[in-house]
C-alpha positions in Angstrom: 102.3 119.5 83.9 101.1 117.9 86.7 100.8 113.4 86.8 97.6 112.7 88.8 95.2 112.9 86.6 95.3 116.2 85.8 98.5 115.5 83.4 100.3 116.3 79.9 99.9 113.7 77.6 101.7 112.1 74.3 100.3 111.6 71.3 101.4 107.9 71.8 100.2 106.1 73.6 96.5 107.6 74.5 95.9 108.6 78.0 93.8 107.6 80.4 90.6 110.4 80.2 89.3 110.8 84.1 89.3 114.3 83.6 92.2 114.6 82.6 95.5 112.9 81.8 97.8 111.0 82.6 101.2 111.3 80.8 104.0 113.7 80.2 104.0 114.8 76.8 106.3 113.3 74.5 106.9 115.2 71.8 107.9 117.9 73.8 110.2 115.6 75.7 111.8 114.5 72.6 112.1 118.5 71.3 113.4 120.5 73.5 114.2 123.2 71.0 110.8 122.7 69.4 108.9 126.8 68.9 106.3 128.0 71.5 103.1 127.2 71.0 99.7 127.2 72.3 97.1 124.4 72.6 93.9 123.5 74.3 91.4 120.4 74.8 87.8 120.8 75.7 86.4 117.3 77.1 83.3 116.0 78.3 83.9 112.9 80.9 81.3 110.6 82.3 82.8 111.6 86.0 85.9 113.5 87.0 88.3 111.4 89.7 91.6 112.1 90.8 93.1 109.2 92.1 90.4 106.6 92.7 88.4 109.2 94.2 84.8 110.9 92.8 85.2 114.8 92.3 81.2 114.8 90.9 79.1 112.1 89.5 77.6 114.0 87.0 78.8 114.4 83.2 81.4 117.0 83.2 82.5 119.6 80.9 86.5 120.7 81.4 89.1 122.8 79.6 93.0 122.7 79.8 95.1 125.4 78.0 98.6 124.3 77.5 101.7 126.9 76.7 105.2 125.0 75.6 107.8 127.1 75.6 111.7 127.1 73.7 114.1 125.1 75.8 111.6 122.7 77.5 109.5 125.0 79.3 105.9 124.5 79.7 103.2 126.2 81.9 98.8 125.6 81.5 95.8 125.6 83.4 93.0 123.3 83.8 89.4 123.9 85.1 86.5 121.9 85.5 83.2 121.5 87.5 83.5 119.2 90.3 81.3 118.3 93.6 83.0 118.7 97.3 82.0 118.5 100.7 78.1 118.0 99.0 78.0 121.1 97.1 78.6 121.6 93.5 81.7 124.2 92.6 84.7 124.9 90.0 88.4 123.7 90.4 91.2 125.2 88.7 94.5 124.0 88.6 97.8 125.8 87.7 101.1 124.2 86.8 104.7 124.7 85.4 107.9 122.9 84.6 110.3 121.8 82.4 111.1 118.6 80.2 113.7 117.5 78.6 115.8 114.3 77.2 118.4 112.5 78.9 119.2 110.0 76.3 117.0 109.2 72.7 114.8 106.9 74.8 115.1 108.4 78.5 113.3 111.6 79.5 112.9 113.6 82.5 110.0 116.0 84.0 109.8 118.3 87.2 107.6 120.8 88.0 104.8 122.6 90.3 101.2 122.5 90.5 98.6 124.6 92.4 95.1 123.2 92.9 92.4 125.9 93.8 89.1 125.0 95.5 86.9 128.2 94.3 84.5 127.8 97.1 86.7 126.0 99.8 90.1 127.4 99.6 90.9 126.1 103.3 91.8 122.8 101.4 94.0 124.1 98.2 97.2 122.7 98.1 100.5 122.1 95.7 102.3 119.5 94.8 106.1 119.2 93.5 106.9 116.3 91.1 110.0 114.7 89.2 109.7 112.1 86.9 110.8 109.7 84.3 110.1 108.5 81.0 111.4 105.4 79.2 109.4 104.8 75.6 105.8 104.2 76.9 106.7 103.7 80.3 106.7 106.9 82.9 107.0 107.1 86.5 106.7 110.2 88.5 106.5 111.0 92.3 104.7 114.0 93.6 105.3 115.4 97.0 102.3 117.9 98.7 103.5 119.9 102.0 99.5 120.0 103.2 97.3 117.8 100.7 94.1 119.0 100.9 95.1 121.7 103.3 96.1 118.6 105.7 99.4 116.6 106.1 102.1 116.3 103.8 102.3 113.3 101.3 103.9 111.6 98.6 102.1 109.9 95.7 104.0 107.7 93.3 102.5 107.6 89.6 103.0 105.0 87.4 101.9 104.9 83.7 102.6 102.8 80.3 101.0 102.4 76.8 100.4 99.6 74.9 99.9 100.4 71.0 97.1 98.2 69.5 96.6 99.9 65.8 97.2 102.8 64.1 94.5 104.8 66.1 94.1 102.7 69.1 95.9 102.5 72.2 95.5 100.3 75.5 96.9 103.1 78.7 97.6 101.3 82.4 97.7 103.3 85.6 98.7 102.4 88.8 99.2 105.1 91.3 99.9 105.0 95.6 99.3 107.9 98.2 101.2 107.7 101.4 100.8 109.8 104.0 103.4 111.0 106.0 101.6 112.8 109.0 99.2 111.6 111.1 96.9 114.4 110.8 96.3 113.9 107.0 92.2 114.5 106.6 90.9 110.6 105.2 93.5 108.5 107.9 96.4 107.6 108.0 96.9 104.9 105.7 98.2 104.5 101.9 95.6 104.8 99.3 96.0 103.0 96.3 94.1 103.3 92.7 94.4 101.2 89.1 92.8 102.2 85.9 93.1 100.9 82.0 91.7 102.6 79.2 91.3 102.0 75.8 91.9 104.8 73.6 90.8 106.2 69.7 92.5 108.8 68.2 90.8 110.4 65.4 93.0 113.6 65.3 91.4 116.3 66.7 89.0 113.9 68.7 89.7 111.3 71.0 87.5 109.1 71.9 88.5 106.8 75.8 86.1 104.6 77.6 87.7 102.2 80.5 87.4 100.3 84.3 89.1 101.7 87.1 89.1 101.2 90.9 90.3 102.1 94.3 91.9 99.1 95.6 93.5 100.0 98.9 92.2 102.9 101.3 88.8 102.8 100.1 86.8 102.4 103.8 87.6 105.7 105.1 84.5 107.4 103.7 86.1 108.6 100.6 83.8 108.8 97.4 84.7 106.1 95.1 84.9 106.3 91.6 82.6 104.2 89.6 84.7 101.6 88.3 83.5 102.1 84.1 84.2 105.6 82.5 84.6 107.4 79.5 85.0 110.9 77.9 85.8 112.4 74.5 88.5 115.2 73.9 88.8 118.0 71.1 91.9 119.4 70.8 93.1 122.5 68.9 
């Protein structure tokens, strides 16, 4: 599943909720053996950005189905409402991969995603990533031949959880897009975007609220997230 923000996620620590999340899923890291099995979270976020960047600045409503299969295996979909090129419209993205442990502590991820544009496909892309997690701590680079139907790019993700209860976790992000054509669509320079959120798990519900910006890139005209967010997730 993809990292951006559109990402699997362990039940420790909490993701960051932007729309999605934002790391790889570590029980299935740990299990590679573990049954198939099915699973889905319907959220409602304040705003939906991907990477520093405003998809819609109006509440959203978005769904993720996620299918793990035996050996590491894993393939889901996610979909949600989002606002491009000042019209309103629906994204779905499509991803698949595998995960599995290197050591009892050291985990690796690599997959594919598709992002899908319903009402502007000239700007659907995918993105190939690898990754690696350590405990809390997960790093993963994603490489896109044509990023938004553009240049290709590379964008390193970096995440790590802090524990601060039973039900309460403290998730950091730090992530960097680098362009490396000169006829990517917002310039030609790196973009760069931080976020921490604070986290309650309930169970089924989770409950995220936190700050984010875009701290590098942010004059070329892109929408900017606002920097407070927050969202609530059902899972079942």
């Amino acid at each position: 599943m993809p990292i951006d923000d559109h990402d699997r996620q362990p039940s420790l620590p909490a993701p960051a909720l932007t729309g999605a999340f934002a790391f790889v899923v570590a029980a299935l890291l740990a299990a590679p053996c573990a049954l198939a099995q099915t699973s889905a979270d319907l959220s409602v976020v304040s705003e939906y950005t991907v990477r520093g960047v405003s998809l819609g600045r109006n509440p959203a409503v978005q769904l993720r189905v996620d299918h793990d299969f035996d050996g590491g295996w894993y393939a889901g979909t996610f979909a949600s409402p989002i606002d491009l090129y000042g019209r309103g419209q629906g994204l779905l993205i499509v991803y698949g991969g595998r995960a599995l442990p290197l050591t009892t502590r050291l985990s690796w991820d690599a997959g594919v995603t598709r992002t899908i544009y319903l009402r502007n496909h000239e700007v659907d892309y995918h993105e190939f990533y690898a990754g690696l997690t350590y405990d809390r701590v997960n790093a993963r680079l994603s490489y896109s031949p044509a990023y938004y139907g553009g240049g290709r790019t590379v964008y390193l993700d970096l995440n790590g959880g802090i524990p601060l209860g039973e039900r309460v976790a403290l998730a950091l992000h730090a992530g960097l897009l680098h362009p490396l054509d000169t006829d990517y669509h917002w310039g030609d320079e790196d973009r760069a975007d931080l976020r921490a959120t604070l986290a309650y798990d309930t169970g089924d519900w989770r409950l995220q609220a936190g700050w984010q910006t875009l701290v590098h890139g942010a004059g070329n005209g892109l929408p900017r997230a606002r920097a407070l967010f927050a969202g609530a997730s059902l899972r079942f």
